[in-house]
C-alpha positions as CSV (number, residue, x, y, z in Angstrom):
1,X,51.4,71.3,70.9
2,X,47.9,69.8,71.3
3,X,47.3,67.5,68.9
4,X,50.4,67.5,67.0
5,X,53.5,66.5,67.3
6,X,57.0,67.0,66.0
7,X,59.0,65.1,63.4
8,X,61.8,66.0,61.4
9,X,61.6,69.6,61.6
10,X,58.0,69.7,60.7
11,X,54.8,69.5,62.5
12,X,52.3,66.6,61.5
13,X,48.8,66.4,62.6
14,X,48.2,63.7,65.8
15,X,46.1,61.3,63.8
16,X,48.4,60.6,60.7
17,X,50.2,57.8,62.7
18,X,46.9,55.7,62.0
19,X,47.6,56.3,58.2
20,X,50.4,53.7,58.4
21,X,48.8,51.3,60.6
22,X,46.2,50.8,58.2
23,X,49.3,49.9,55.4
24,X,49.9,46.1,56.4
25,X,48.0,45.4,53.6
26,X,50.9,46.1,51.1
27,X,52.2,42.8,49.1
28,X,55.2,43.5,47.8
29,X,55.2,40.9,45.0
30,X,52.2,42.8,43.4
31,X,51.9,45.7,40.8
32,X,49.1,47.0,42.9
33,X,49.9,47.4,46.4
34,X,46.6,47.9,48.7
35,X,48.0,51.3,50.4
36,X,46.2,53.3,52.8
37,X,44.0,55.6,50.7
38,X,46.2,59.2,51.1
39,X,49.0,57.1,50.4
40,X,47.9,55.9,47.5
41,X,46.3,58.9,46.3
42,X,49.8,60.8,46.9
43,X,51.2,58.0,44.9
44,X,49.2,58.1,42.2
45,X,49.7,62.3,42.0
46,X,53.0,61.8,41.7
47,X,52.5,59.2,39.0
48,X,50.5,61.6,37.1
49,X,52.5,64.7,37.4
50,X,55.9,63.0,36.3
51,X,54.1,61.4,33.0
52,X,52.4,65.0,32.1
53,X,56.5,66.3,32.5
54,X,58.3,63.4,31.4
55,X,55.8,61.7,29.0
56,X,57.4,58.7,27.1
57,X,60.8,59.4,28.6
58,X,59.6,57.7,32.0
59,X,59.5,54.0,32.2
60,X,58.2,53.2,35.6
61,X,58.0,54.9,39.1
62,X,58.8,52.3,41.9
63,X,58.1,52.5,45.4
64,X,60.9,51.1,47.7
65,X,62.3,50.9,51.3
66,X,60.0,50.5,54.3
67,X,57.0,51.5,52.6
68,X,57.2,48.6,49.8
69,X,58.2,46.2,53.0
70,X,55.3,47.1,55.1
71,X,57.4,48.5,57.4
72,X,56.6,52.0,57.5
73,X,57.3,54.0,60.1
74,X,56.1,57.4,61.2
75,X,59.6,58.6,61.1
76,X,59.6,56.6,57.5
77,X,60.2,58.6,54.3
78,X,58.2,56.9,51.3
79,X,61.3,56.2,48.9
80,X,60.1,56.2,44.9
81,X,63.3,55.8,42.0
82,X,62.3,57.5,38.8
83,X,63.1,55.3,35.5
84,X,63.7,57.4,33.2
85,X,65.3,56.9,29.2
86,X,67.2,58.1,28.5
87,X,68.7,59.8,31.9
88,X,71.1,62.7,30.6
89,X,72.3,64.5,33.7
90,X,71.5,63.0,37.0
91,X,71.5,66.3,39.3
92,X,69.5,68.1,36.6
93,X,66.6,65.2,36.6
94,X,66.9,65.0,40.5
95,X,66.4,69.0,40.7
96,X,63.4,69.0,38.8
97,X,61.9,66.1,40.0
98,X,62.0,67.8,43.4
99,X,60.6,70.4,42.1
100,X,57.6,68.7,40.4
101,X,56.9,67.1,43.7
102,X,57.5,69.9,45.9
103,X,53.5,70.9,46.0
104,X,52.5,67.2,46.4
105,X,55.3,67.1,49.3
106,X,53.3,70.4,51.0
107,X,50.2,67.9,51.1
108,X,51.6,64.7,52.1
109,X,51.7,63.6,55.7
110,X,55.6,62.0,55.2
111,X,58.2,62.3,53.2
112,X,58.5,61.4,49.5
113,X,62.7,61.0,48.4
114,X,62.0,60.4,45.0
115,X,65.8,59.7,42.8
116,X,66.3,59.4,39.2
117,X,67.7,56.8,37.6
118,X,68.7,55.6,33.8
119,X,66.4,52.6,33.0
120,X,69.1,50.4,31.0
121,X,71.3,50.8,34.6
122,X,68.5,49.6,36.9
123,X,67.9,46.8,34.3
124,X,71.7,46.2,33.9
125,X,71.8,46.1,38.8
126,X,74.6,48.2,38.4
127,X,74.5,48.8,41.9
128,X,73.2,47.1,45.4
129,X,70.4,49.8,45.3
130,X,69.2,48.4,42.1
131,X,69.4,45.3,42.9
132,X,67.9,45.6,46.2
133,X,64.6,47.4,44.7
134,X,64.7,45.1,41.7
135,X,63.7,42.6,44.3
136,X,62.0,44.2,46.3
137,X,60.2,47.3,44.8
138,X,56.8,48.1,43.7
139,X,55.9,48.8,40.0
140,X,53.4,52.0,40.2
């Protein structure tokens, strides 16, 4: 495969391994990380297409995991929880949030695992996850 390689059961252009070398910029204790530009623009898509869906029912998209550590990997996925209020049936929210995603996914050069969750639990840390990217997450 000249100039591509293999990851993950899909094929990725050569040249997008430089996409997360230029992310050591990313400071985790800010609102507005300084992501490498495709990054950020895939960020901010998804941003945009879960407000014109979800409108005043989503509190805040957060970006967690490697990518809000500045440890991103090429075999990384970039992790994003979904606050939403109220958050009626978790596999429902989860399908369609894949769904709204899916054609941003097509674009992106990694993979975005985007979850739902209820605002009040994430507030409440009801679990290590929550607390974890309480800490450690990045307000979009």
């Amino acid at each position: 495969m000249d100039g591509w390689q293999r990851s993950r059961m899909a094929v990725w252009p050569s040249g997008w391994r430089s996409s997360y070398e230029a992310i050591e910029g990313i400071d985790v204790k800010t609102a507005q990380p300084d992501l490498e530009f495709p990054l950020q623009e895939t960020l901010a898509a998804c941003k945009q297409v879960l407000l014109e869906h979800y409108g005043d029912k989503l509190k805040s998209l957060i970006l967690y995991g490697s990518a809000a550590k500045d440890a991103l990997t090429p075999e990384s996925d970039v992790d994003l929880l979904v606050l939403l209020a109220p958050l009626v049936n978790y596999f429902q929210e989860l399908r369609t949030i894949v769904d709204l995603l899916y054609p941003l996914q097509l674009e992106a050069s990694y993979w975005l695992s985007a979850k739902p969750a209820a605002q009040d639990e994430f507030e409440q840390g009801v679990s290590q996850l929550y607390r974890n990217i309480h800490r450690e997450g990045i307000s979009l």
